[in-house]
Structures are given as structure tokens and as C-alpha cells.
N, CA, C and O of each residue as an XYZ file, in Angstrom:
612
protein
N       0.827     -1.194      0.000
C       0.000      0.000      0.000
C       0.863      1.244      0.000
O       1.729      1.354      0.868
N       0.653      2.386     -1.100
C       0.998      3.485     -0.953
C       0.787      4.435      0.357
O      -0.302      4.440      0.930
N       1.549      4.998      0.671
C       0.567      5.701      2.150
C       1.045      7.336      1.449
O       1.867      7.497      0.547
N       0.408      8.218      2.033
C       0.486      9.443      1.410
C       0.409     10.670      2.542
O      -0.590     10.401      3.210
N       0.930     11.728      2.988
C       0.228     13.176      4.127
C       0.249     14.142      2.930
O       0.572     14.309      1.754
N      -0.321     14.668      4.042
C       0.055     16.405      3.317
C       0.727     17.082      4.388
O       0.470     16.665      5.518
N       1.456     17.949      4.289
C       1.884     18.600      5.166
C       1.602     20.096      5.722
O       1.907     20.868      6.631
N       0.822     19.978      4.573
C       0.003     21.532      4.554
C      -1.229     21.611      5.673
O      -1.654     22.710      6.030
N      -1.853     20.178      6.281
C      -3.190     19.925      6.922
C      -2.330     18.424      7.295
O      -1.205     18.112      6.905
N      -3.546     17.398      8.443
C      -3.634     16.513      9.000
C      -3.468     15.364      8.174
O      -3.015     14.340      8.685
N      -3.898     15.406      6.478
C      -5.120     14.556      5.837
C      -3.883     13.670      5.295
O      -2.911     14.126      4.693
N      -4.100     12.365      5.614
C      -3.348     11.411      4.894
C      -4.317     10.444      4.203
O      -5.458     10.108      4.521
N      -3.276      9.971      2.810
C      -4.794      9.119      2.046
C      -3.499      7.610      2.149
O      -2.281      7.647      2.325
N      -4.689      6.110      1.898
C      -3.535      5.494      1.062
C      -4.198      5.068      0.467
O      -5.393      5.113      0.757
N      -3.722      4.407     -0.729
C      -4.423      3.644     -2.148
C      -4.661      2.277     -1.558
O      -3.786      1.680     -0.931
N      -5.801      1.825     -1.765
C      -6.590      0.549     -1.497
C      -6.270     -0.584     -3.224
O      -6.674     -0.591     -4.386
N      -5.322     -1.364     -2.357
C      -5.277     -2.552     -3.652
C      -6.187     -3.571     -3.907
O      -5.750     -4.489     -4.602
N      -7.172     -3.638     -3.582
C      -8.445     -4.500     -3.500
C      -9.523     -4.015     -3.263
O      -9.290     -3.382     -2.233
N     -10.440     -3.885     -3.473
C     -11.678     -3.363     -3.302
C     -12.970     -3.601     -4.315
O     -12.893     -3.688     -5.540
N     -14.416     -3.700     -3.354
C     -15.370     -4.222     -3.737
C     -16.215     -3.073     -4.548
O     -17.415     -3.079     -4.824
N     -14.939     -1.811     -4.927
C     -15.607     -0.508     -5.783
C     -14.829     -0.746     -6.681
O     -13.741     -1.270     -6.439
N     -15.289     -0.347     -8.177
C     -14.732     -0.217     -9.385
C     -13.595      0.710     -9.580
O     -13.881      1.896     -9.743
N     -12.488      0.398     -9.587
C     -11.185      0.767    -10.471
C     -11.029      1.501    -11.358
O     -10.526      0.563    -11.977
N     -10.959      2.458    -12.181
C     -10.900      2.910    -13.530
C     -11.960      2.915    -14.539
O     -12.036      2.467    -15.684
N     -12.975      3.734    -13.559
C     -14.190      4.110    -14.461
C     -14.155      5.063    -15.322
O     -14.614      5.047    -16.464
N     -13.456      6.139    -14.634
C     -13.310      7.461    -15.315
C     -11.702      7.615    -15.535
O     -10.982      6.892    -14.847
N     -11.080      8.552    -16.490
C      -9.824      8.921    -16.520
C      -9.765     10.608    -16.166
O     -10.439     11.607    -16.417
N      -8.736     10.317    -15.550
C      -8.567     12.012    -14.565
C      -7.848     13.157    -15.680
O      -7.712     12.783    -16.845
N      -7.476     14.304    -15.356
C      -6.854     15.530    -16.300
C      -5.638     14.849    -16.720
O      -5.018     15.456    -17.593
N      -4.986     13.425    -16.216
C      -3.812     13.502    -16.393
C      -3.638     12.374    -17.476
O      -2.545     11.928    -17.823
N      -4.857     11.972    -17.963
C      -5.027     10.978    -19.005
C      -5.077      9.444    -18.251
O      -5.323      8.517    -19.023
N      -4.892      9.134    -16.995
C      -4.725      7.787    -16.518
C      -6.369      7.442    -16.255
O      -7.437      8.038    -16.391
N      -6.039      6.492    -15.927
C      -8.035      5.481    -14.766
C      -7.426      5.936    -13.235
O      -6.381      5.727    -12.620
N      -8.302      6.450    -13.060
C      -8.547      6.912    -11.246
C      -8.454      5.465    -10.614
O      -8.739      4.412    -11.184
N      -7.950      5.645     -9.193
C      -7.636      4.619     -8.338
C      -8.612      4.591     -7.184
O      -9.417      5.495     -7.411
N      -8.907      4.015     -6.114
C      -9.070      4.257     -4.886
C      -8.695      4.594     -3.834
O      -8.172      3.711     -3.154
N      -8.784      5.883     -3.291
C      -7.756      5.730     -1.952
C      -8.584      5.972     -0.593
O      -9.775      6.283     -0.567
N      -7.957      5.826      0.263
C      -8.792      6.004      1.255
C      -8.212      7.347      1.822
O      -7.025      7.633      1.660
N      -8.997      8.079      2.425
C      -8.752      9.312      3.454
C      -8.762      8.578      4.726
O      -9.349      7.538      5.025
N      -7.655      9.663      5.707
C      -7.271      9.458      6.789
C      -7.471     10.883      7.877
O      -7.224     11.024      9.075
N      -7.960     11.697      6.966
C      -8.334     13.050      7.457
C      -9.487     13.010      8.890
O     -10.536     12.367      8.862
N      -9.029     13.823     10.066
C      -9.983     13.547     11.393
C     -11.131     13.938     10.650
O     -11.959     13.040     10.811
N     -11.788     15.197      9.614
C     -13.103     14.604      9.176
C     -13.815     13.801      8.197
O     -14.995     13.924      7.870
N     -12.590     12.598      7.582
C     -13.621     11.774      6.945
C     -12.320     10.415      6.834
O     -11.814      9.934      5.820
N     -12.090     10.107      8.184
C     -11.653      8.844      8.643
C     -11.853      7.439      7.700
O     -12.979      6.946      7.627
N     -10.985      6.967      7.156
C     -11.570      5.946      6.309
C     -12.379      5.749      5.470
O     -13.032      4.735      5.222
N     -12.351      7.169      4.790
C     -13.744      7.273      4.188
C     -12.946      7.025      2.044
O     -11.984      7.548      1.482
N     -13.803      6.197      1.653
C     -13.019      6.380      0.025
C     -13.078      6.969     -0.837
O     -14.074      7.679     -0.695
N     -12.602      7.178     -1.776
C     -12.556      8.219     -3.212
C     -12.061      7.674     -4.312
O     -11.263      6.737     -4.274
N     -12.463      8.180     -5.325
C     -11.564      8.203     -6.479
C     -10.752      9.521     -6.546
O     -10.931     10.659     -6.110
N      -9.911      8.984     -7.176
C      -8.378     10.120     -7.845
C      -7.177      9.693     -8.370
O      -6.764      8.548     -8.552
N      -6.638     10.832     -8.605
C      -5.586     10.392    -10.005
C      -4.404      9.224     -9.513
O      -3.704      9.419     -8.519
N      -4.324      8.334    -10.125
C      -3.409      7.473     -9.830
C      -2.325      8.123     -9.625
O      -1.816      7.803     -8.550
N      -1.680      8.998    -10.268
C      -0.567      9.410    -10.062
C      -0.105     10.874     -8.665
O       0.932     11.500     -8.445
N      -1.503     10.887     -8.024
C      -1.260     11.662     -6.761
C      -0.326     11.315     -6.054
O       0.066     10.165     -5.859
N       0.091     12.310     -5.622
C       1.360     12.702     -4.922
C       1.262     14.038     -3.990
O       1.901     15.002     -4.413
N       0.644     14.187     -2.949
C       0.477     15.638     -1.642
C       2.126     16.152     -1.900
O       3.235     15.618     -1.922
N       1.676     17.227     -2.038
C       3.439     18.303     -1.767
C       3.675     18.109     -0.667
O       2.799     17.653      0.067
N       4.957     18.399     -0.191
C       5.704     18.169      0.855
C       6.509     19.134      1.039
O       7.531     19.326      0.379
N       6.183     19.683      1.778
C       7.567     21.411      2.124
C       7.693     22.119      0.432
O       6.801     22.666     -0.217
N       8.911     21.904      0.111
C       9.241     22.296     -1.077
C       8.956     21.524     -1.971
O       8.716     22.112     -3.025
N       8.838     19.924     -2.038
C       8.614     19.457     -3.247
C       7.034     19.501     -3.743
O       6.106     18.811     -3.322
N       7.024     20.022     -4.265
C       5.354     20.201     -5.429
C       4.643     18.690     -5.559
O       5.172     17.582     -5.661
N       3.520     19.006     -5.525
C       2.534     17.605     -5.500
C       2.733     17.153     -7.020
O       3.014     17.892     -7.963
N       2.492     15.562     -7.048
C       2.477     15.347     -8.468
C       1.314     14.728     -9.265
O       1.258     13.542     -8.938
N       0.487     14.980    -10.051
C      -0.741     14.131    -10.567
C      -1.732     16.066    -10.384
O      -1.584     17.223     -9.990
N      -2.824     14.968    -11.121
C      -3.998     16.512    -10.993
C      -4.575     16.231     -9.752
O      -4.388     15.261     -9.017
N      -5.494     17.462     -9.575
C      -6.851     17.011     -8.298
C      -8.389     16.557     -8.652
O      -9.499     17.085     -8.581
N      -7.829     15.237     -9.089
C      -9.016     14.628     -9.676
C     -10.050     13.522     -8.550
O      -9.763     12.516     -7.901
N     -10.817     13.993     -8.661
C     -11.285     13.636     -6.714
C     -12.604     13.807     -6.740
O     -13.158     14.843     -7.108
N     -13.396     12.365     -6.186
C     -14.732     12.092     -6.140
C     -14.665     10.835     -5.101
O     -13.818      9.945     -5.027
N     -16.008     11.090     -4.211
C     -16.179     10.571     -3.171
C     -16.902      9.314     -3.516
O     -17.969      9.303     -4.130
N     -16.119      8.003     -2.990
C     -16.939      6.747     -3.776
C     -17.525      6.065     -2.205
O     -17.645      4.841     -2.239
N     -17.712      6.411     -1.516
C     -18.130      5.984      0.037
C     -19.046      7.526      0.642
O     -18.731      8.715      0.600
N     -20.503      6.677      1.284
C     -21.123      7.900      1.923
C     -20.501      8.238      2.893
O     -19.609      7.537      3.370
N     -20.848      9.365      3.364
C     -20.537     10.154      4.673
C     -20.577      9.297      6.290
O     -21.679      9.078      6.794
N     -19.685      8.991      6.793
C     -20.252      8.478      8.526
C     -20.426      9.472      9.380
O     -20.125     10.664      9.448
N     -21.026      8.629     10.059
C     -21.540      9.344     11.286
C     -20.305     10.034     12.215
O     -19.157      9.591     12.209
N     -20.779     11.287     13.074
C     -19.761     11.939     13.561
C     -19.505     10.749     14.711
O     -18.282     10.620     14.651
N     -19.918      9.937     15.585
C     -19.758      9.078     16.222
C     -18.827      7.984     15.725
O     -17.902      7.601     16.441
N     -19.081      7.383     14.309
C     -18.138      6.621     13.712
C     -16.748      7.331     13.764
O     -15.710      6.887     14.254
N     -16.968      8.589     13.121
C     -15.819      9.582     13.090
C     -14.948      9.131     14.476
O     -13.900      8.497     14.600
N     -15.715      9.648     15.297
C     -15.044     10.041     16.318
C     -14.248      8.738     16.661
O     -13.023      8.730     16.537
N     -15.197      7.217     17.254
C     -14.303      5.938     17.200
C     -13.393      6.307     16.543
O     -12.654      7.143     17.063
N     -13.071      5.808     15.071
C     -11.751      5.801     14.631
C     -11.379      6.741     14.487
O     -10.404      6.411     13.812
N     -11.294      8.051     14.572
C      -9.768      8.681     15.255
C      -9.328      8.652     16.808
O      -8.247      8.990     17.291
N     -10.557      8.116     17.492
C      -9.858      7.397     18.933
C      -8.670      6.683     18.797
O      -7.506      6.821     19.175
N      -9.625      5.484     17.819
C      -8.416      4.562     17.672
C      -6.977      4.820     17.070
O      -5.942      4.313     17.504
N      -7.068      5.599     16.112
C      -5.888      6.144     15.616
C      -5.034      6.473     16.466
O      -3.923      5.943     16.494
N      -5.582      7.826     17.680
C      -4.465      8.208     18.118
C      -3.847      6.961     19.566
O      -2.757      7.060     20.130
N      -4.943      5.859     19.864
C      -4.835      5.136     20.445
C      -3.366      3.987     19.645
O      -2.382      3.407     20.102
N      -3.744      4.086     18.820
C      -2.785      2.958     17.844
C      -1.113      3.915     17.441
O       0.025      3.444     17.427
N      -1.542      5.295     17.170
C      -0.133      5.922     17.345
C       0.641      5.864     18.966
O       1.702      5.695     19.567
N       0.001      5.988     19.023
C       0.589      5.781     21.212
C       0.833      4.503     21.376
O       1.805      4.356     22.118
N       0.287      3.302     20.936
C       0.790      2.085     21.197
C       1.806      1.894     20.109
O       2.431      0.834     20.157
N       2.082      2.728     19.139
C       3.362      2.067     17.946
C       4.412      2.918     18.674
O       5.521      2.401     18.810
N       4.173      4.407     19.261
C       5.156      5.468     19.961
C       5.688      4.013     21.672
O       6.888      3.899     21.922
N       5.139      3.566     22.124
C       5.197      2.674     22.935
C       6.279      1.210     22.415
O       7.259      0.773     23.016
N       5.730      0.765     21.244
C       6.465     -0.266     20.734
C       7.902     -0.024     20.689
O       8.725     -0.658     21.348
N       8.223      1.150     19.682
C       9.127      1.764     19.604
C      10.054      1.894     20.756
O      10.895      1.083     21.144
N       9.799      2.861     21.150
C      10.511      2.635     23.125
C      10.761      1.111     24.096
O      11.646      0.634     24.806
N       9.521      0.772     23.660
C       9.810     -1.166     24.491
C      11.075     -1.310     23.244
O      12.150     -1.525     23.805
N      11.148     -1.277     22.465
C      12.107     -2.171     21.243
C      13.779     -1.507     20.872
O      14.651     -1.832     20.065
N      13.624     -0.094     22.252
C      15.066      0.264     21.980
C      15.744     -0.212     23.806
O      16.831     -0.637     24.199
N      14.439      0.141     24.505
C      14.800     -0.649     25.711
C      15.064     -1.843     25.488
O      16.001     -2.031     26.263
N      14.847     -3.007     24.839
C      15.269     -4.055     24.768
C      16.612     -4.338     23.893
O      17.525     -5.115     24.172
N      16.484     -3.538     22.817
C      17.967     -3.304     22.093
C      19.013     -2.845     23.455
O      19.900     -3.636     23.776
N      18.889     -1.841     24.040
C      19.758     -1.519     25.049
C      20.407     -2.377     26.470
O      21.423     -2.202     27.142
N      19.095     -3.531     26.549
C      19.106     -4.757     27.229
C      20.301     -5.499     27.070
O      21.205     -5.692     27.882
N      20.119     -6.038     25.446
C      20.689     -7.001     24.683
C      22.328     -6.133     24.572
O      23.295     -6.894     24.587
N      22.699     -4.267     24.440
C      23.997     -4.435     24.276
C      24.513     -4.621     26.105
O      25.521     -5.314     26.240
N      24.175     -4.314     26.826
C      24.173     -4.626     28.419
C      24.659     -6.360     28.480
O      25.786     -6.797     28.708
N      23.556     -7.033     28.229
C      23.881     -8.379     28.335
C      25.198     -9.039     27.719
O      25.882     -9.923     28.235
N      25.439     -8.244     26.192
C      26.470     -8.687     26.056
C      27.302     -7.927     26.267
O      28.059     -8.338     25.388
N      27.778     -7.212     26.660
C      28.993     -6.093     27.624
C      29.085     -7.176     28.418
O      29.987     -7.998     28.254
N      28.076     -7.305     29.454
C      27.860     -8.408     30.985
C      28.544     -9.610     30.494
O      29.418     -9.886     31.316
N      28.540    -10.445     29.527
C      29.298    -11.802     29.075
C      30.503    -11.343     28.559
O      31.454    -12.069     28.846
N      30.721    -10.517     27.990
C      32.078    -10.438     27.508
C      33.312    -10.214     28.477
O      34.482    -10.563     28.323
N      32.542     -9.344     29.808
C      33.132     -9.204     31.203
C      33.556    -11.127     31.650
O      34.640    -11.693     31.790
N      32.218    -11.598     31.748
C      32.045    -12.899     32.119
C      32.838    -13.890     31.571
O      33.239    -14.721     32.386
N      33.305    -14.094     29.986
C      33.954    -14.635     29.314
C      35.399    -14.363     30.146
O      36.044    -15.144     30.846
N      35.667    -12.902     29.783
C      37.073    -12.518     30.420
C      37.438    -13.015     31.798
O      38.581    -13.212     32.211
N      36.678    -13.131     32.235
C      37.299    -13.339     34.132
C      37.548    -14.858     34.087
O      38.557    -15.382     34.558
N      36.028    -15.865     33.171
C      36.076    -16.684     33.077
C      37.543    -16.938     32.706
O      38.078    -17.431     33.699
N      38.548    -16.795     31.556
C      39.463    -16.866     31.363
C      40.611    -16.991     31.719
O      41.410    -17.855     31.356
N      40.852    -15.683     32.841
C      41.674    -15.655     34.104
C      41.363    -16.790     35.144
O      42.275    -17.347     35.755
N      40.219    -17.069     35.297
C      40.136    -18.124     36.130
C      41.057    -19.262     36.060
O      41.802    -19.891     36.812
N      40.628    -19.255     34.643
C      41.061    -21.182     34.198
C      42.425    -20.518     33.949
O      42.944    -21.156     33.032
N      43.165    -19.624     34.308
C      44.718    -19.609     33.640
C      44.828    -19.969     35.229
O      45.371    -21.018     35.573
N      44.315    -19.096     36.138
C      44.633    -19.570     37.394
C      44.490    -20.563     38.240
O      45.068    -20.753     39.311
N      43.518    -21.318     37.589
C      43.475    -22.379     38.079
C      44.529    -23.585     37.439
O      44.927    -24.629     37.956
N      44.702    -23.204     36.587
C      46.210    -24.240     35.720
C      47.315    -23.862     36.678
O      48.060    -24.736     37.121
N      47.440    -22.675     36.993
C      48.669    -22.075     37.949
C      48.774    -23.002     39.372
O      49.784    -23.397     39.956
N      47.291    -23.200     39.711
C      47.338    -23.773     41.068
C      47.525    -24.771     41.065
O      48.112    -25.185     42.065
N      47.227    -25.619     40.165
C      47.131    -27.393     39.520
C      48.584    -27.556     39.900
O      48.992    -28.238     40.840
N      49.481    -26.691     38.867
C      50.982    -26.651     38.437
C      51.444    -26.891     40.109
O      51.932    -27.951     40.501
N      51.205    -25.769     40.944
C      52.029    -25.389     42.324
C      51.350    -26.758     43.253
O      52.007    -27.549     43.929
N      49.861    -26.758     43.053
C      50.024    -28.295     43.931
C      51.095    -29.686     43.391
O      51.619    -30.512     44.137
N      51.170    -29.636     42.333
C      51.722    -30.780     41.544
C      53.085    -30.549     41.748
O      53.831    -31.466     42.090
N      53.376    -29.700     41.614
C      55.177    -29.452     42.312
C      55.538    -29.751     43.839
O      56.545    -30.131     44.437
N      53.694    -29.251     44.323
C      54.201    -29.031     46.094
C      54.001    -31.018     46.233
O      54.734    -31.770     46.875
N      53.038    -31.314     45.574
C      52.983    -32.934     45.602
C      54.111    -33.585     45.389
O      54.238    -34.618     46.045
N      54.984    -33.292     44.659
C      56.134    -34.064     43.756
C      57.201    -33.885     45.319
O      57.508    -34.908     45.931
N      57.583    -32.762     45.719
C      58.668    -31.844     46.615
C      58.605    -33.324     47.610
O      59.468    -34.189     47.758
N      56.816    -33.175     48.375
C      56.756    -33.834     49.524
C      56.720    -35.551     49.525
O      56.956    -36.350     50.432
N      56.300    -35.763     48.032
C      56.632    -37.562     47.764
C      58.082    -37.321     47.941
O      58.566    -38.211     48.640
N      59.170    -36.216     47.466
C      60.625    -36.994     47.075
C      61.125    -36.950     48.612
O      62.006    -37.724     48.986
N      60.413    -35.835     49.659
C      61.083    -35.757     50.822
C      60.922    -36.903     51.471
O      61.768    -37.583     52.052
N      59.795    -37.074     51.336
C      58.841    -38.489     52.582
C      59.943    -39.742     52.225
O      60.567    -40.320     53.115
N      60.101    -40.120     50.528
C      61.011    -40.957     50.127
C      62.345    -40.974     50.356
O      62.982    -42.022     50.470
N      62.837    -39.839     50.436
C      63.941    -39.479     50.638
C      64.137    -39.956     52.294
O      65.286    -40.098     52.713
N      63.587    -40.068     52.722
C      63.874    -39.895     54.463
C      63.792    -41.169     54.944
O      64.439    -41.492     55.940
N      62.881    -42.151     54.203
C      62.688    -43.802     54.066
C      64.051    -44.596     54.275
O      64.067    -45.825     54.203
């Protein structure tokens, strides 16, 4: 799915790749078959249209691209419908603003954990050198006190 804003207003559309409305009934100023898109605008939430396939909303400096070829293929909802889904919207932006944050806290987890093992690896390391060290000095101090004990026989 295309997704689309404007930056001039709220209103974001995206193009619907399936749908139980006709496709390319009419052709727009720009010579193409009109598409479907949906509006995302707080006053007409999900609501559909036809327009130029080749729309494109300006953006700061870059200029919009396609004509404003635009007809409403879905009736009007209710301000109550309205209202639900842009609840949900801003309900669903706050839980993706949420995801986001859980998913760098856990990135930040994961470089922690491995900082924490690489510490762990390292000491681990020193250990076992030191523990070869101690092996060595009992095994010498073992050898010293067999040759004395024998020695004294």
C-alpha cells in the first residue's frame, strides 16, 4: 500500500489494492483510470474516493504530483463513527510510539547483556589460567613432599 500526508493539513490518504468498488471508471486531467484511496483526514476517517493514480500531496518544497481529480466513492459516517476511529488512531499511534521505546529498551538490554558476558567470558578466562597455575604449584608441592617423605625412608 501506498501511504500518502500532506503537510500543509492533517489529511493522509492510502491507495486501497483491493476493493469491492470499481477501479478505472473514469480517466482524470492527467489521461490515466482513477484509483481508490482512502482518506485518513480527522473529518472523513476511512472514508473512500476516487483520484488520479498518479497523486502525490506536496511536501515542504517538493510540489505535488498528478492533478486534483477527486470524487467521493463511500457515503458520509456518522460523527460518532468519526469520532471511534480517530480514537483509535491516536490510540494505535501511542501504542506504535510505545512499541518503539519497548524495542530500543530491549535493544539496550541485549547491548548490556552482552557487555555483561564479555566481562564474564574474560574473568572466566583468568580463572582457568589460574586455576592451571594452582594445579601446576600443587603438583610441584605434591612431587617436593613424595621426594622428601622418600627421601627420608
Amino acid at each position: 500500500m501506498d501511504s500518502h500526508s500532506s503537510s500543509s493539513s492533517s489529511a493522509s490518504y492510502r491507495r486501497q489494492q483491493s476493493s469491492n468498488l470499481q477501479e478505472g471508471r473514469n480517466v482524470c486531467k492527467c489521461g490515466v483510470t482513477e484509483v481508490i484511496w482512502t482518506s485518513w483526514t480527522k473529518e472523513n476517517p476511512g472514508r473512500g474516493f476516487y483520484g488520479c493514480r498518479n497523486y502525490r500531496p506536496s511536501k515542504g518544497v517538493i510540489p505535488k504530483v498528478g492533478c486534483n481529480h477527486f470524487k467521493w466513492c463511500d457515503k458520509e459516517i456518522s460523527d460518532r463513527v468519526k469520532e471511534v476511529i480517530n480514537t483509535l488512531k491516536m490510540e494505535n499511534v501511542a501504542l506504535l510510539k510505545e512499541n518503539r521505546n519497548l524495542a530500543k529498551q530491549c535493544e539496550s538490554v541485549l547491548v548490556a547483556e552482552n557487555a555483561v558476558q564479555t566481562i564474564a567470558n574474560s574473568e572466566m578466562l583468568i580463572m582457568k589460567k589460574s586455576l592451571k597455575r594452582v594445579k601446576f604449584a600443587l603438583l610441584v608441592t605434591w612431587l617436593l613432599l613424595v621426594s622428601i617423605w622418600f627421601g627420608k625412608i
